[in-house]
ROPANU-785952 format. One record per atom (N, C-alpha, C): residue number from 1; residue in one letter; atom name; x, y, z. Coordinates in pm, 1 decimal. Layout:
  resi  resn  name         X         Y         Z
   NUM     A    CA         X         Y         Z
...
REM end
This chain:
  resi  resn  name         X         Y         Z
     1     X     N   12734.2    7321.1   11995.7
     1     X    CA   12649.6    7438.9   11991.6
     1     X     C   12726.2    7553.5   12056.8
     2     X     N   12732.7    7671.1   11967.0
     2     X    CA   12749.7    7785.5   12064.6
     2     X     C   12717.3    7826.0   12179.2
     3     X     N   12789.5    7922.8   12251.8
     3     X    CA   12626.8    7981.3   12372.4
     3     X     C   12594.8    8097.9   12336.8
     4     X     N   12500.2    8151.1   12333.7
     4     X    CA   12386.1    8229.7   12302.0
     4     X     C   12405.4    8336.7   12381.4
     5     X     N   12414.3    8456.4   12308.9
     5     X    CA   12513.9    8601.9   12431.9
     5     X     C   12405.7    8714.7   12414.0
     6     X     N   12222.3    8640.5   12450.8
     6     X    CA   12133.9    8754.2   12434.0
     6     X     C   12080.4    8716.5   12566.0
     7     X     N   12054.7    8829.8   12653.4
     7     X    CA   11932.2    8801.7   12741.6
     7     X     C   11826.2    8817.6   12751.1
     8     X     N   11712.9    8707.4   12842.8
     8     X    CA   11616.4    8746.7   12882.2
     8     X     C   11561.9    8834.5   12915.9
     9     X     N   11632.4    8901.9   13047.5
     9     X    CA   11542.2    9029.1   13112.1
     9     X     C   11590.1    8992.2   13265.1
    10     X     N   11613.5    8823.1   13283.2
    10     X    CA   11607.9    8765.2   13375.4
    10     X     C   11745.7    8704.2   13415.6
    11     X     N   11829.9    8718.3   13543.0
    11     X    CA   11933.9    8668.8   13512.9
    11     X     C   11927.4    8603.4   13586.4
    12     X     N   11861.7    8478.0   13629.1
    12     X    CA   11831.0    8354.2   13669.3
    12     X     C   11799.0    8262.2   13580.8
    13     X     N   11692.0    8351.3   13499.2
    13     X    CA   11678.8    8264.0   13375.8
    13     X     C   11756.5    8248.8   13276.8
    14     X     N   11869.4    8316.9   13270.6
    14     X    CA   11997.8    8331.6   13151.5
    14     X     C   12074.5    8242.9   13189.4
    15     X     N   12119.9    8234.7   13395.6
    15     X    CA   12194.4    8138.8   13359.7
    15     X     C   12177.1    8032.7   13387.9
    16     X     N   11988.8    7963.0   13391.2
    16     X    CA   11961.4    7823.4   13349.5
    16     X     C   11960.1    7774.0   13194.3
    17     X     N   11979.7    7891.0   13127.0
    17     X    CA   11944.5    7876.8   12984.0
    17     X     C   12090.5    7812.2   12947.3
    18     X     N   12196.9    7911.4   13008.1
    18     X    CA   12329.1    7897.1   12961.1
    18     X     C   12363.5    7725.9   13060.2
    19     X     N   12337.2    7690.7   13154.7
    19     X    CA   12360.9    7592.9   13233.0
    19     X     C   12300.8    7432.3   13152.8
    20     X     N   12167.6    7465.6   13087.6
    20     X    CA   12137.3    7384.5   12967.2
    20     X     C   12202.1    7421.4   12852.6
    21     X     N   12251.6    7455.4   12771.5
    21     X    CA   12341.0    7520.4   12673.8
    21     X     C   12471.4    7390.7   12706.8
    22     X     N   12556.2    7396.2   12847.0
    22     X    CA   12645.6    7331.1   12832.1
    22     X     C   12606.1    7164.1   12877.7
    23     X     N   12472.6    7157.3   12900.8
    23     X    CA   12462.7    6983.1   12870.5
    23     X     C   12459.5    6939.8   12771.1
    24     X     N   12441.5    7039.1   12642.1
    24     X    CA   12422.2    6964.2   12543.3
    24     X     C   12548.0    6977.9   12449.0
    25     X     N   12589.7    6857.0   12344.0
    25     X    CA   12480.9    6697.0   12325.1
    25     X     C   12470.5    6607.0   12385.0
    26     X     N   12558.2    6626.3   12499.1
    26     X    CA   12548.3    6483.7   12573.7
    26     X     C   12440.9    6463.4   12670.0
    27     X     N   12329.4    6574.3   12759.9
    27     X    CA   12256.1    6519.1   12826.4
    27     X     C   12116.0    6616.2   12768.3
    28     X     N   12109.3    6586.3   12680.3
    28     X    CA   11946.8    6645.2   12589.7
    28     X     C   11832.3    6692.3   12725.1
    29     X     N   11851.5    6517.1   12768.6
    29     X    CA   11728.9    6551.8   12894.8
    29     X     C   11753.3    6624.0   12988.9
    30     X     N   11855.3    6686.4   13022.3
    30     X    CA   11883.9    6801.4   13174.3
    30     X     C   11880.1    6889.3   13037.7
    31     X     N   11936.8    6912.8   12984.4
    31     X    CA   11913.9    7016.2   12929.1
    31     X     C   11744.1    7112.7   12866.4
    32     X     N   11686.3    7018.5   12818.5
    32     X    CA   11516.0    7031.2   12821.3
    32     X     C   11495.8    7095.6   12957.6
    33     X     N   11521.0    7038.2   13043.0
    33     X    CA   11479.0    7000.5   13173.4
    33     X     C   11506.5    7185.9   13234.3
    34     X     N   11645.0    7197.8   13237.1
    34     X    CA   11677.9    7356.2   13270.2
    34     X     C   11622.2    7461.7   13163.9
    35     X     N   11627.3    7405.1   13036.9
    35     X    CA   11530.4    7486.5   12968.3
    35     X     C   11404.3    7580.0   13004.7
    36     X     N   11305.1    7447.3   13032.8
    36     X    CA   11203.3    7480.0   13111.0
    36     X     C   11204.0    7529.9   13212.0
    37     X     N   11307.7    7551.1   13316.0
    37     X    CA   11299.0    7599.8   13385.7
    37     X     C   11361.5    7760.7   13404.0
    38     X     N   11434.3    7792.3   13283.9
    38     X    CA   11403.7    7912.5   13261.8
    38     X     C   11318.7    8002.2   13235.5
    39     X     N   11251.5    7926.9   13129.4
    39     X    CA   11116.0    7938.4   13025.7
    39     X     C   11032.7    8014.7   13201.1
    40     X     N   10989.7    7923.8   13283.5
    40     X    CA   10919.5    7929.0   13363.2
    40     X     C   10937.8    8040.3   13447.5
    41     X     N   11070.3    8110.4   13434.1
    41     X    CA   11114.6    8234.0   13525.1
    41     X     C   11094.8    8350.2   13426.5
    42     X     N   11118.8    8333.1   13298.2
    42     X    CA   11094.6    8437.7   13203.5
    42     X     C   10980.0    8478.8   13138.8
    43     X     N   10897.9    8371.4   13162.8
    43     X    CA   10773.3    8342.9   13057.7
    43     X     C   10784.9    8311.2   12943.9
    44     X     N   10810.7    8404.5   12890.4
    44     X    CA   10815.5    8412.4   12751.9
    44     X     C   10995.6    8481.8   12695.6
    45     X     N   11033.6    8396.4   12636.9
    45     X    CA   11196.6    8415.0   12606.0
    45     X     C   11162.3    8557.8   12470.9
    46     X     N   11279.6    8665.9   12495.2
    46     X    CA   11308.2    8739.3   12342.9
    46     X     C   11286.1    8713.5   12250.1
    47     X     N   11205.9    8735.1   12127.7
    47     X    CA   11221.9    8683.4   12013.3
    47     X     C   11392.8    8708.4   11958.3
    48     X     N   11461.2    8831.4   11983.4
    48     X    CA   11638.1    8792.2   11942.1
    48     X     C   11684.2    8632.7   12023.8
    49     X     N   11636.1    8632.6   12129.0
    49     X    CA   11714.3    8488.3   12157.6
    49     X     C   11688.9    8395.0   12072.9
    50     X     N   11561.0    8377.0   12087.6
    50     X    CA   11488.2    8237.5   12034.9
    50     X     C   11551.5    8267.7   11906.7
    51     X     N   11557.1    8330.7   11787.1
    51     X    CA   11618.8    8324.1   11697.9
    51     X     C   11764.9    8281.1   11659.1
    52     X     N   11851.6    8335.9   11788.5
    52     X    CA   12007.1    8305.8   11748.3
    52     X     C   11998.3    8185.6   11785.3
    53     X     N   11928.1    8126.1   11926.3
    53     X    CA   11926.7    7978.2   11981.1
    53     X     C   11882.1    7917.8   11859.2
    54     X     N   11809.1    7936.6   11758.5
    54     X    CA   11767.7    7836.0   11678.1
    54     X     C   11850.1    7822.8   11560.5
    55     X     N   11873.8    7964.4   11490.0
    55     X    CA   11987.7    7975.4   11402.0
    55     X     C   12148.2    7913.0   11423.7
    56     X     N   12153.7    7882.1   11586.2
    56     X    CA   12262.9    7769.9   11590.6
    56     X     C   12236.9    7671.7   11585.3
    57     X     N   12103.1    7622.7   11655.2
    57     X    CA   12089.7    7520.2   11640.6
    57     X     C   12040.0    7400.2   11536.1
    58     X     N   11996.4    7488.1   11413.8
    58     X    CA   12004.3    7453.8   11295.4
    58     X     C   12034.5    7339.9   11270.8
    59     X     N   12181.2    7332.2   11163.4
    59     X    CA   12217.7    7226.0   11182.3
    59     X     C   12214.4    7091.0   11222.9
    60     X     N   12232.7    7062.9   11352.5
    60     X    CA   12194.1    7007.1   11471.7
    60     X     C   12093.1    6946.1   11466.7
    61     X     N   11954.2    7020.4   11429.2
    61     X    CA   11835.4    7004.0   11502.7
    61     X     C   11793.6    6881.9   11458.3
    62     X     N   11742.9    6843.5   11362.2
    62     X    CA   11689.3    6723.9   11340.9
    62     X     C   11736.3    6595.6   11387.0
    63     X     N   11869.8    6581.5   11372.9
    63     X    CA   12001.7    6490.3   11426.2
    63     X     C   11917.7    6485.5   11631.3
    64     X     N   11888.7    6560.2   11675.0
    64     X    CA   11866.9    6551.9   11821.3
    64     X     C   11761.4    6573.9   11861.7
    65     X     N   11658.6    6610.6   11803.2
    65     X    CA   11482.6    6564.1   11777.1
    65     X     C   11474.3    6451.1   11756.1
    66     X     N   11471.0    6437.8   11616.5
    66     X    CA   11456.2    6281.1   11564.7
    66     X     C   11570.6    6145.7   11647.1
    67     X     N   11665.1    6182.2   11592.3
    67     X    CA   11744.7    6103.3   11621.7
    67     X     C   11758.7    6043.2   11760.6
    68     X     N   11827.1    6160.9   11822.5
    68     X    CA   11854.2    6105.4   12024.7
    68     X     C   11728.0    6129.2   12079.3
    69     X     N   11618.2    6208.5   12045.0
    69     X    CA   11509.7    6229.6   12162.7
    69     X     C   11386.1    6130.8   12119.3
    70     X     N   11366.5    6091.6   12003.9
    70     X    CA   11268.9    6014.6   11935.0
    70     X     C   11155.5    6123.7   11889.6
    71     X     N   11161.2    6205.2   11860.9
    71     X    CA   11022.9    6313.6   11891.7
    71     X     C   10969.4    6284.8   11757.7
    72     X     N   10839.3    6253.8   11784.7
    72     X    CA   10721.9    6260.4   11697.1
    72     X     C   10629.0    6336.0   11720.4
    73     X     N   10607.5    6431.5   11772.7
    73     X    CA   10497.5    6510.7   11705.3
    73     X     C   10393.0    6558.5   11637.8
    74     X     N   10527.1    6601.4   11529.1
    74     X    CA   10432.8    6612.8   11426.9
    74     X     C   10342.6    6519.8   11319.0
    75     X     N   10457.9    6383.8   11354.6
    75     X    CA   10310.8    6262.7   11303.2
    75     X     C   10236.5    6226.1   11347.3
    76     X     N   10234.5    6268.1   11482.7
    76     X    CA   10079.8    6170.2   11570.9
    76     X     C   10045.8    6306.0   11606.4
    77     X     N   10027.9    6475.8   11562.7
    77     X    CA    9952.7    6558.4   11530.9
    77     X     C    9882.4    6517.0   11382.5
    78     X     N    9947.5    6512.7   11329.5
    78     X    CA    9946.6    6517.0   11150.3
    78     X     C    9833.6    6331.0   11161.2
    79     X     N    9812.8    6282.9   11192.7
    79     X    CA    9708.3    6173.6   11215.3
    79     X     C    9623.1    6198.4   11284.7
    80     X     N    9587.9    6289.1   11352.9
    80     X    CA    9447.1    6345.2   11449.4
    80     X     C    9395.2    6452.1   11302.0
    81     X     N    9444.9    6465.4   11196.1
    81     X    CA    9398.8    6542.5   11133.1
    81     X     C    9316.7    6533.3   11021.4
    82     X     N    9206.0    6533.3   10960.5
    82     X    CA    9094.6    6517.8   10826.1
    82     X     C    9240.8    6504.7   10720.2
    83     X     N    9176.0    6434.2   10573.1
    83     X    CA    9291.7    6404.3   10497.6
    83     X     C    9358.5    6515.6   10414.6
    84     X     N    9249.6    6602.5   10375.9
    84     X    CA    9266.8    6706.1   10331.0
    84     X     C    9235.8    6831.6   10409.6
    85     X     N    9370.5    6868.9   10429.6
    85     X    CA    9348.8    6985.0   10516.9
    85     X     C    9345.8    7150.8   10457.5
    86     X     N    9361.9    7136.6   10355.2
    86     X    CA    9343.2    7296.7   10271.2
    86     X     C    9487.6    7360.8   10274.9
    87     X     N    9419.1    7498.4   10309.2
    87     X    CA    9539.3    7624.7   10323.3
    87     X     C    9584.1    7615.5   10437.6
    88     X     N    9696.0    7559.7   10485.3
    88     X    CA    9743.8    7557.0   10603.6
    88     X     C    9899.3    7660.4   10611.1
    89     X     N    9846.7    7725.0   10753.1
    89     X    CA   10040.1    7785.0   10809.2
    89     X     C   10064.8    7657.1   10906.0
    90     X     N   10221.6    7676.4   10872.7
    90     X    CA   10252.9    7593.1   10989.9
    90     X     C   10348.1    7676.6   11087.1
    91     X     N   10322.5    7716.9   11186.7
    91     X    CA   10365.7    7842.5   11282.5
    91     X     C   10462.1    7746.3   11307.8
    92     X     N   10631.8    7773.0   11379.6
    92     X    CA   10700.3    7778.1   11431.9
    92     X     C   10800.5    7639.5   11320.4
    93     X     N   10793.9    7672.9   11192.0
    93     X    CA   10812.6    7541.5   11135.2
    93     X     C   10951.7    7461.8   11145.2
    94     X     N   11045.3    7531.1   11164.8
    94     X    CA   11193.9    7480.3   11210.6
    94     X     C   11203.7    7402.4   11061.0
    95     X     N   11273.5    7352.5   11094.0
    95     X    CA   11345.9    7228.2   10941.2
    95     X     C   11225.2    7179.5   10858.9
    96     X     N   11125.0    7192.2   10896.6
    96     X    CA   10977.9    7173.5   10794.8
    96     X     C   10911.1    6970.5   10873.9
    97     X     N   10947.6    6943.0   10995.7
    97     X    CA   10890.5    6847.7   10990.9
    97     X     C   10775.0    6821.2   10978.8
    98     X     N   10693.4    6918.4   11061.1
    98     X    CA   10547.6    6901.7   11074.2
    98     X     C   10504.8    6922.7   10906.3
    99     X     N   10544.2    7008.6   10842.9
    99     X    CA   10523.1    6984.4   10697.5
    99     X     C   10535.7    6895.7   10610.1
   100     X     N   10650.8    6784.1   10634.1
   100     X    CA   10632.3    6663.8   10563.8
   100     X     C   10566.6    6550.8   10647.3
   101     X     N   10504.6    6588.3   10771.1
   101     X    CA   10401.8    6506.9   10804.3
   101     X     C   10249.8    6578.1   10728.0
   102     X     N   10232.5    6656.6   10681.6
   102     X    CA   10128.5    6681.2   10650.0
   102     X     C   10169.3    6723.3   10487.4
   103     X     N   10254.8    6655.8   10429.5
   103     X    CA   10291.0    6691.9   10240.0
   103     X     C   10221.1    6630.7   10191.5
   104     X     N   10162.4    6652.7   10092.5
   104     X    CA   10038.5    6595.9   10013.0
   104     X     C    9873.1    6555.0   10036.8
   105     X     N    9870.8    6670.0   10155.4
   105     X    CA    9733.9    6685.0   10217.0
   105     X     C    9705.0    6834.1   10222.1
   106     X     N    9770.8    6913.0   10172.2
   106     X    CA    9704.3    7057.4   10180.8
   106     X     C    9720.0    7104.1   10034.9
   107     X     N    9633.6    7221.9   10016.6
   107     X    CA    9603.7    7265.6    9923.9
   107     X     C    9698.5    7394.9    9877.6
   108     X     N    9774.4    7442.9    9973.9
   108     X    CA    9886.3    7540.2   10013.5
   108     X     C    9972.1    7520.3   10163.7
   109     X     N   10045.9    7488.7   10176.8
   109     X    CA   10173.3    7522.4   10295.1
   109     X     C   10229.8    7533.1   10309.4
   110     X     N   10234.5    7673.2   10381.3
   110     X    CA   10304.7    7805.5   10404.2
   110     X     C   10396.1    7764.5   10574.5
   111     X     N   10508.4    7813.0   10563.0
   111     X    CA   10575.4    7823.3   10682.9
   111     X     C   10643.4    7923.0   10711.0
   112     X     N   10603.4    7953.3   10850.8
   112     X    CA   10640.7    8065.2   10929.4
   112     X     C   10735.4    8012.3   11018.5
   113     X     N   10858.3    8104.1   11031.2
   113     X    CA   10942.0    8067.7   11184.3
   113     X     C   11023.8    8164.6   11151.3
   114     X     N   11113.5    8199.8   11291.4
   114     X    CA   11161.5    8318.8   11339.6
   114     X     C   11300.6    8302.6   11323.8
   115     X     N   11352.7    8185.4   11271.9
   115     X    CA   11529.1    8107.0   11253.5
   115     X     C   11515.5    8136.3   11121.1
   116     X     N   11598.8    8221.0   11011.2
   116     X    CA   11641.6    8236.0   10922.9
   116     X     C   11740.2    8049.4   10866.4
   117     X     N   11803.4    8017.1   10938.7
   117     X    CA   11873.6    7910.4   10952.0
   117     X     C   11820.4    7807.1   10943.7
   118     X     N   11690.1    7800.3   11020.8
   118     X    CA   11588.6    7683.5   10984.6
   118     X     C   11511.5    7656.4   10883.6
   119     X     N   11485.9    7817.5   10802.7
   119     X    CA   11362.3    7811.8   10717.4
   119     X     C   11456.9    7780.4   10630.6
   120     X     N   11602.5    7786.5   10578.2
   120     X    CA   11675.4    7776.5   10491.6
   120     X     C   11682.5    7608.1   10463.0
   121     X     N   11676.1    7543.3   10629.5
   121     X    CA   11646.8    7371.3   10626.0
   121     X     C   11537.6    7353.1   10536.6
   122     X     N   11427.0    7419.9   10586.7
   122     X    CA   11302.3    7321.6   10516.7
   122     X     C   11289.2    7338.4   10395.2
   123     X     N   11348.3    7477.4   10348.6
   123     X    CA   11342.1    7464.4   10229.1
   123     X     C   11443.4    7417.3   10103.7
   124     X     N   11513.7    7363.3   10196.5
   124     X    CA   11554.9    7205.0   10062.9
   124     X     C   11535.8    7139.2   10053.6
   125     X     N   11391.0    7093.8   10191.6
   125     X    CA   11288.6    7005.9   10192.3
   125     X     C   11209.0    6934.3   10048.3
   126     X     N   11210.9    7120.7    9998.7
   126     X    CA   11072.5    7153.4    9874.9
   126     X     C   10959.3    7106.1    9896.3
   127     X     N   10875.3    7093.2   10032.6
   127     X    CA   10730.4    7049.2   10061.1
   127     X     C   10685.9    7177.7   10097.5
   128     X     N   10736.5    7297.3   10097.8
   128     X    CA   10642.5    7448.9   10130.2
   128     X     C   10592.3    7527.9   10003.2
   129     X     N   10520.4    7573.4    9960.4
   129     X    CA   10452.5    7640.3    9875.2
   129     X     C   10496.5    7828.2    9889.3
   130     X     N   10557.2    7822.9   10055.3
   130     X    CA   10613.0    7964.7   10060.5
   130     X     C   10656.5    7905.8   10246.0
   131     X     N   10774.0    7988.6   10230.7
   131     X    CA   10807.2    7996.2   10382.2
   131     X     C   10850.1    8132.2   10393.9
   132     X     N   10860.6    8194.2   10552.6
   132     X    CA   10848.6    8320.4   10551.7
   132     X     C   10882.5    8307.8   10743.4
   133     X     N   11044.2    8445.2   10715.7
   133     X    CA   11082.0    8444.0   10854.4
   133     X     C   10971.8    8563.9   10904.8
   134     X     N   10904.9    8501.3   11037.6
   134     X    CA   10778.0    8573.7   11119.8
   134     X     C   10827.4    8572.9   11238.3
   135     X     N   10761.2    8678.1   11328.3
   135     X    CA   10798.3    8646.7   11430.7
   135     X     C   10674.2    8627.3   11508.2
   136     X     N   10625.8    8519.5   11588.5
   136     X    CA   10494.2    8479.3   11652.4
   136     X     C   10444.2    8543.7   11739.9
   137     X     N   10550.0    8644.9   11776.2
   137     X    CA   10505.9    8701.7   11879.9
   137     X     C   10403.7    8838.7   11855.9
   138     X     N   10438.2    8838.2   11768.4
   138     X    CA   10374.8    9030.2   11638.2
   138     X     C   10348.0    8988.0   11534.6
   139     X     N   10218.9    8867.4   11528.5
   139     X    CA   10132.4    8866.4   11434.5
   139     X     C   10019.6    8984.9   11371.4
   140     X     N   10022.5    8971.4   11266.0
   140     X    CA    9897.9    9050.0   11273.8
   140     X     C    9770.2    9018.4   11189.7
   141     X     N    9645.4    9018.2   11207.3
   141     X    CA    9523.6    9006.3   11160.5
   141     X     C    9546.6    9004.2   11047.2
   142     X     N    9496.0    8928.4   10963.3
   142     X    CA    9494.8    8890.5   10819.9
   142     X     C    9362.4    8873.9   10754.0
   143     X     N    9235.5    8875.7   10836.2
   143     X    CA    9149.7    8783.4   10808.3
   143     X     C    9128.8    8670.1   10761.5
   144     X     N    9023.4    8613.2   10759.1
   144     X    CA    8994.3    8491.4   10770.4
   144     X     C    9020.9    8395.7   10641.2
   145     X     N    9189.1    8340.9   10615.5
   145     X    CA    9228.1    8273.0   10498.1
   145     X     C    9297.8    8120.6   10532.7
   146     X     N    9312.3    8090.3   10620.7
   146     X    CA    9399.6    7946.8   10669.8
   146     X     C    9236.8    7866.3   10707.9
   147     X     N    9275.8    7713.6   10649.7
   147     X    CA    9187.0    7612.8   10715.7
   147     X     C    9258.7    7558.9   10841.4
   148     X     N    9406.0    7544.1   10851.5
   148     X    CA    9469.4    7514.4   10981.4
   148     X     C    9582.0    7603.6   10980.7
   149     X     N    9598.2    7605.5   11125.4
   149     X    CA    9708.9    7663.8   11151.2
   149     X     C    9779.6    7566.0   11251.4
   150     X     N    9872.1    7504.4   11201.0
   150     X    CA    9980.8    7402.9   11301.9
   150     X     C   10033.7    7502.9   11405.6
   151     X     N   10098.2    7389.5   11502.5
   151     X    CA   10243.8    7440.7   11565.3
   151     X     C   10268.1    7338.6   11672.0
   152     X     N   10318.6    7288.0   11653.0
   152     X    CA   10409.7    7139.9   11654.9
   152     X     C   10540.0    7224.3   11790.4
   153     X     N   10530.1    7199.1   11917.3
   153     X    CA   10614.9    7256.0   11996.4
   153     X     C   10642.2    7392.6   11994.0
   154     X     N   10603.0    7488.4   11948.1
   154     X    CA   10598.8    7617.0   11919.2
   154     X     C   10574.0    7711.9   12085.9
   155     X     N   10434.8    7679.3   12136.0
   155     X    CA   10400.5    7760.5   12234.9
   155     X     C   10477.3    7735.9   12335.0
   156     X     N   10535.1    7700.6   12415.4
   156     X    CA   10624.5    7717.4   12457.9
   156     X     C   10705.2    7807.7   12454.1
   157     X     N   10778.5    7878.3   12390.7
   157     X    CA   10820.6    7971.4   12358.5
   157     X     C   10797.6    8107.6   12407.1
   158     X     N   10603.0    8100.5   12348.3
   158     X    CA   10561.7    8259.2   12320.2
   158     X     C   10460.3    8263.4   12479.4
   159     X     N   10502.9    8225.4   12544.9
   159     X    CA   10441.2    8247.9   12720.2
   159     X     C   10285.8    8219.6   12743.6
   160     X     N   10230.5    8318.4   12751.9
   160     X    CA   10076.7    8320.1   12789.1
   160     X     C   10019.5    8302.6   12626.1
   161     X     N    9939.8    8230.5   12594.6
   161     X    CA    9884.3    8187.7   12482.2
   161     X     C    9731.2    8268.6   12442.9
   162     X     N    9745.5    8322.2   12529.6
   162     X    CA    9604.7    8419.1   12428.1
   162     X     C    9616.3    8511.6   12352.1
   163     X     N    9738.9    8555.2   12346.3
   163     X    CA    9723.6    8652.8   12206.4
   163     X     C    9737.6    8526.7   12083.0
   164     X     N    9822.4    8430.3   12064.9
   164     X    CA    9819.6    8375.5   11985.8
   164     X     C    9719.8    8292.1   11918.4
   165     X     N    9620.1    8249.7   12063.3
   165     X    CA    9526.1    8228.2   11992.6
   165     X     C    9378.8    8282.0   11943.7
   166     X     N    9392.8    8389.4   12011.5
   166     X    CA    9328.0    8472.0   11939.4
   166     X     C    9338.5    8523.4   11818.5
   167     X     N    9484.0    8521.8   11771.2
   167     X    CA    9501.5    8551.8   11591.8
   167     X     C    9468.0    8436.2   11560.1
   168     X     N    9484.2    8340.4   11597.2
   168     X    CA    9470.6    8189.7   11523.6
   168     X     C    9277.9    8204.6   11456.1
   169     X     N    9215.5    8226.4   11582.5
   169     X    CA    9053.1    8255.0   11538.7
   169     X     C    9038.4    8309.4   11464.8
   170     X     N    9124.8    8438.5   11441.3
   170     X    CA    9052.1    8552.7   11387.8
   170     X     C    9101.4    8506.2   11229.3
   171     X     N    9219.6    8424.8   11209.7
   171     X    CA    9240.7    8420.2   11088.8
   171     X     C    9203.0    8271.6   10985.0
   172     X     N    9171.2    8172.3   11131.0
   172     X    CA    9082.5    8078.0   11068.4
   172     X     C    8974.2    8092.2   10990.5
   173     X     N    8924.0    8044.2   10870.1
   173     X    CA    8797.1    8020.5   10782.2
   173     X     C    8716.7    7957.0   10898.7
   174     X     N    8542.2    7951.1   10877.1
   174     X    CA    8461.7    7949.5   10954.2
   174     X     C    8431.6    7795.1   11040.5
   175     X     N    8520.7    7682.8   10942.3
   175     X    CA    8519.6    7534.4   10973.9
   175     X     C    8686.1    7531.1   11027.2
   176     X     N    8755.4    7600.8   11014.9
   176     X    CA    8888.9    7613.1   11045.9
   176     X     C    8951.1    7550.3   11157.8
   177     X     N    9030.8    7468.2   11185.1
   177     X    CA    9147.4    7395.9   11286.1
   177     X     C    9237.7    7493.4   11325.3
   178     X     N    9279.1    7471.4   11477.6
   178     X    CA    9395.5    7498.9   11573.4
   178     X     C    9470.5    7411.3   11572.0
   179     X     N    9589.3    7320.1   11532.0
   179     X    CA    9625.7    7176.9   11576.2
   179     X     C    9765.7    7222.9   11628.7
   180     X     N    9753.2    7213.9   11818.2
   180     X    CA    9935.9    7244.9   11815.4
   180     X     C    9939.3    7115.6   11956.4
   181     X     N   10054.9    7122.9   11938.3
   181     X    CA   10134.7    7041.2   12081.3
   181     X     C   10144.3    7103.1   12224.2
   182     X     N   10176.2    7091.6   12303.5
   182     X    CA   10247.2    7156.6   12452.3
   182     X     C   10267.8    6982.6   12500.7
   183     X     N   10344.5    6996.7   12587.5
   183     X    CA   10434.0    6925.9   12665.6
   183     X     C   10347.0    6875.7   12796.1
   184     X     N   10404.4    6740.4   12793.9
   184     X    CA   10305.9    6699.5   12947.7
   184     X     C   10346.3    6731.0   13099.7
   185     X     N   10329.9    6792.3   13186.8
   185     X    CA   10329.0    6879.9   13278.6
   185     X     C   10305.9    6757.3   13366.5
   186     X     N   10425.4    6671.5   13449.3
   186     X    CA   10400.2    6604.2   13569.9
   186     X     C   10426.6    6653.4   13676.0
   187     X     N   10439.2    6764.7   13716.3
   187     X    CA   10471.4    6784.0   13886.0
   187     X     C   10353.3    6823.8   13915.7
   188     X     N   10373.9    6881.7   14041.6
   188     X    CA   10291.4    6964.3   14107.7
   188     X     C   10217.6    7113.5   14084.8
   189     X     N   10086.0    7101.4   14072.2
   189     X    CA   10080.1    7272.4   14001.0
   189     X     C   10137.1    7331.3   14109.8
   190     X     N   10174.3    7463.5   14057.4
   190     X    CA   10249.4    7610.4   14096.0
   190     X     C   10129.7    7714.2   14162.2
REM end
C-alpha cells in the first residue's frame, strides 16, 4: 500500500494514520488498532482522505477483509434481514460485498461509495442495478424512495452519526430499514 499524503486537520492523528499505514500487510490488527485511534482524535477523517486511502486500497481489499481478517459482516447483517428487501442503497459499498450478500433479494441495488477504485471492483461484480461515487458526508434529501439503506462498516468513518441518520429517515419509505454495523467497543468509556 502506498501512504496517503492528505491530512486530517490533526497532526496526531496523521501520524497514527501513517504509523498504521506502515503495519500493513503484515500486522492488519495494530494497524485497525492505530486506525482507530486516529479516527478517535479526528472524529471524522476528510472525505479526500478516505477516498485516496480507499482508492489504494482497492485492490488489496478483499484479499485482507475476507481473507486475513475473516470479516463477515455483511452476511450475518444480510441474515437479520426479511427475504425480500425492495429498493435498497447500500452506503459505503467498497468492492460490493454487502451486495452479494443481499443479490437476489432486492428489487433494485444501488451503490454508493466515495472510492472511484472500489466502485470500479463491484462493478465487475454485476450484482448492482446502478453504482454511484457519493460522498456520505453531503447527502442530500431525496425523499422517501429506499426500503433499506445498508452500511456494512461505513460509520466509522463519517464521526457523529446524526446527520446520517437523519437522511437515512427522511429517505426511508414508511415500513423502511436502517441495517448498518459499528464495531465492538471493549475498553473503558471516555
Amino acid at each position: 500500500m502506498l501512504p496517503v499524503q492528505l491530512s486530517s486537520g490533526d497532526l496526531l492523528a496523521d501520524r497514527r494514520a501513517s504509523y498504521a499505514e506502515s503495519c500493513l500487510p503484515d500486522d492488519p490488527a495494530a494497524a485497525a488498532d492505530l486506525y482507530r485511534q486516529a479516527l478517535d482524535l479526528a472524529d471524522r477523517l476528510p472525505p479526500a482522505f478516505v477516498e485516496t486511502l480507499f482508492d489504494q486500497y482497492a485492490p488489496e481489499f478483499e484479499a485482507a477483509l475476507v481473507g486475513r481478517l475473516d470479516y463477515r459482516a455483511p452476511g450475518l447483517l444480510a441474515r437479520m434481514l426479511p427475504g425480500d428487501c425492495g429498493r435498497v442503497v447500500d452506503l459505503g459499498c467498497g468492492t460490493g460485498l454487502m451486495g452479494e450478500a443481499l443479490a437476489g433479494r432486492c428489487d433494485w441495488l444501488e451503490g454508493w461509495d466515495i472510492s472511484s477504485a472500489m466502485l470500479r471492483r463491484a462493478e465487475e461484480k454485476g450484482i448492482y442495478d446502478r453504482l454511484e461515487r457519493r460522498d456520505l458526508t453531503a447527502l442530500a434529501q431525496e425523499g422517501p424512495i429506499w426500503d433499506l439503506v445498508t452500511a456494512a462498516d461505513v460509520f466509522a468513518y463519517l464521526g457523529a452519526l446524526e446527520r446520517i441518520v437523519a437522511w437515512a429517515a427522511g429517505v426511508l419509505n414508511p415500513q423502511g430499514r436502517l441495517a448498518f454495523t459499528v464495531e465492538l467497543h471493549e475498553g473503558a468509556e471516555a
